[in-house]
Each structure stands twice: as structure tokens, then as C-alpha cells.
C-alpha positions in Angstrom: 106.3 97.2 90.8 107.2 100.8 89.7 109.7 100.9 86.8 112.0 103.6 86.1 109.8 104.8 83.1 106.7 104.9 85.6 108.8 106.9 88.0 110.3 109.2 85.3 106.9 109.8 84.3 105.3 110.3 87.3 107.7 112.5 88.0 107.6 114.7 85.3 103.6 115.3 86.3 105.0 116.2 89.9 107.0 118.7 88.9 104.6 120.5 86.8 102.1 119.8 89.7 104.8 122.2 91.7 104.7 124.3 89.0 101.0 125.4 88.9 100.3 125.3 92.4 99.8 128.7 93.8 101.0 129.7 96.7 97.9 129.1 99.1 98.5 125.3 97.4 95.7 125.3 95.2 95.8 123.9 91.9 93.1 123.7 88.6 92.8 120.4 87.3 92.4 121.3 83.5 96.3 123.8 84.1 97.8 120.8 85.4 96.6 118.6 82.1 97.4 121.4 79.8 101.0 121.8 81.3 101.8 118.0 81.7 100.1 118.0 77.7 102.9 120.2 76.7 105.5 118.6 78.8 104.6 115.4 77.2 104.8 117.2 73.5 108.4 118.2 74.2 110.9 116.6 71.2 113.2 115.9 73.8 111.3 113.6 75.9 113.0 109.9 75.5 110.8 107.2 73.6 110.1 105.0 76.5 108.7 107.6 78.7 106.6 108.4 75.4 105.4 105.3 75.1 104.2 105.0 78.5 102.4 108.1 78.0 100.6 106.7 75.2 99.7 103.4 77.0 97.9 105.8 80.0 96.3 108.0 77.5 94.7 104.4 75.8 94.1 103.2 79.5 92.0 106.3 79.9 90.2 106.2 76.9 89.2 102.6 77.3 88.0 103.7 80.6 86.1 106.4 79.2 84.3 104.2 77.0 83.7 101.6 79.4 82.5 104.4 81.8 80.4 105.9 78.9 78.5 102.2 77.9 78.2 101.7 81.7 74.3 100.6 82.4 72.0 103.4 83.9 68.4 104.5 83.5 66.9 105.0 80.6 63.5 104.5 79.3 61.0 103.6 82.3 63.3 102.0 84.8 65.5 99.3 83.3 69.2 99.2 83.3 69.2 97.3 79.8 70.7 98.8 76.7 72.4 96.5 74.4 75.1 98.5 73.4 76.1 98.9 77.3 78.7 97.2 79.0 78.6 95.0 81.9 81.9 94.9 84.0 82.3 91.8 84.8 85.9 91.8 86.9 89.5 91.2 86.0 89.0 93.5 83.0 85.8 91.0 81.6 83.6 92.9 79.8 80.3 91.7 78.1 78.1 93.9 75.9 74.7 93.7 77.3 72.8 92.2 74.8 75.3 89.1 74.6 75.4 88.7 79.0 74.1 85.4 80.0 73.0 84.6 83.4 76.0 83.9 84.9 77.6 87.3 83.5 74.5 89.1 85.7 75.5 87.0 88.6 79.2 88.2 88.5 78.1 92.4 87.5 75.7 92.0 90.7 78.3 90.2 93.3 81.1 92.7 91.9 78.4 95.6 92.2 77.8 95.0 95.9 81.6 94.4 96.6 82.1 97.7 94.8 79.7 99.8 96.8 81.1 98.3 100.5 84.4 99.4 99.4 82.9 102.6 98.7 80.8 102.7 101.7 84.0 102.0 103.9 86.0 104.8 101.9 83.2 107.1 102.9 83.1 106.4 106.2 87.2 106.6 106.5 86.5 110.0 104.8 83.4 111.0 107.2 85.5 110.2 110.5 88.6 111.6 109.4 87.3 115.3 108.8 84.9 115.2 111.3 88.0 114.4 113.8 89.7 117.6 111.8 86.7 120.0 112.0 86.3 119.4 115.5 90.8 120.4 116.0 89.9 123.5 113.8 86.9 124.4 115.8 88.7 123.7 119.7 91.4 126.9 118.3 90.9 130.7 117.0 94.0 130.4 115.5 94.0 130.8 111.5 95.8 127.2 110.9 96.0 124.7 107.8 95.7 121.2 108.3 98.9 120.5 108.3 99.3 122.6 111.4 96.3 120.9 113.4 97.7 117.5 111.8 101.4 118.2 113.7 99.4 119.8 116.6 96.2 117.7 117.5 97.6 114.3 115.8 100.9 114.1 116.1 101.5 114.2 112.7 106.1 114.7 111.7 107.6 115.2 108.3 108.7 112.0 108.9 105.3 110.4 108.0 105.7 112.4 104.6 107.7 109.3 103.1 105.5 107.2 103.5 102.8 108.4 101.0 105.3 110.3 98.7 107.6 109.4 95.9 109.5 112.0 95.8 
């Protein structure tokens, strides 16, 4: 469940997502971070919505490391380097040299459960353009998608609740 320091904070990066959006509704990744950086440095920004901050910048930086010790090729063809991680599910992780046979039995079964999520993502992703492409191809009009999504697919401001917090 979303608390009201979540929500302030996420929030706070929505706004300053309006903010740096240009008008043709692009935005740069690194402009966003930079302005949410500085909102986040403001003195006037209460202590719980701070720490939460905090908490998601040490989330992300354990990620990174995890992401940063995650097995991949090296030398010849093996996966192994001690010093790697392997991600064992439920937030286990085991430093490579120390896995025992059971810890590879858990990083393979979560590996393959991992890649058909991903697979089914992708293929979600793969039919869902292709059904857009083919709308924006069937007009000569100069649309966005949110024009062949209310045109072609029915789509109503209505359905914009559903997805957004704000």
C-alpha cells in the first residue's frame, strides 16, 4: 500500500516530470534527475518525505551493486567469478564462491521464470505496436498515439485513471 510520504514523493517527481517536458512531450532522462536532485535538496522539504528519499537512493545503489556483481562472461566461457552475486529470490543473495548446489538450482529455476516473464513482456510489447503501426499506416493524417488510440481503439480520458496517480 501507498502511504502518504510515497505519494508526496511521487508526486513531487511528477511535477517536475511536467516541468521538463517539452511541448512535443519529450523529456531527457538525466533533466528530470537533475531537477528532482534539486527538488529533493530544497531546506523546506519535510523529514519524512526526506527519508524516503534516502531509502530509494539506498534501494538503487544496492541494486546497482547487485546489478554490477551480476554473473556474465569472462575469461573463456564461464559465468563464475567469486566475487559475483547470485540472485537467489526474495532478496537472497549468495556471493558465488560461497553458492552450494541448491543456491544454483534456485539462480537457474528463477533465471528461466525471469526470461518467460520477459519473453511475455516482449510479445505484449511486439503485438501492441505492431496493432499501432498498422492504425498509423491505414491514415495520411499527421496523428499521435493518442489520437489513433481514441480513434482505432476506442481509447476515453476515462481510461486515464486507471494507470495515473494523479
Amino acid at each position: 500500500m501507498i502511504d502518504s510520504v510515497d505519494l508526496r514523493l511521487q508526486h513531487m517527481v511528477e511535477q517536475t516530470a511536467d516541468k521538463v517536458t517539452d511541448p512535443a512531450g519529450r523529456l531527457n532522462k538525466r533533466e528530470l534527475v537533475a531537477a528532482v536532485r534539486r527538488e529533493l535538496g530544497n531546506d523546506d522539504l519535510d523529514p519524512d518525505t526526506r527519508s524516503l528519499a534516502l531509502d530509494r537512493l539506498a534501494e538503487k545503489l544496492v541494486t546497482e551493486f547487485g546489478d554490477r556483481h551480476n554473473p556474465r562472461p569472462r575469461a573463456g566461457d564461464s559465468l563464475f567469478y567469486p566475487d559475483d552475486i547470485l540472485k537467489l529470490g526474495n532478496g537472497v543473495w549468495v556471493r558465488m564462491a560461497r553458492a552450494k548446489d541448491f543456491d544454483l538450482v534456485a539462480w537457474q529455476r528463477l533465471s528461466r521464470k525471469n526470461r518467460t516473464r520477459v519473453d511475455e513482456a516482449d510479445n505484449k510489447i511486439y503485438n501492441y505496436t505492431e496493432a499501432r503501426l498498422e492504425a498509423f499506416r491505414a491514415t495520411t493524417d499527421d496523428l499521435d498515439l493518442i489520437d489513433v488510440e481514441r480513434y482505432s481503439f476506442g481509447w476515453s480520458e476515462d481510461d486515464a485513471t486507471e494507470t495515473g496517480l494523479f
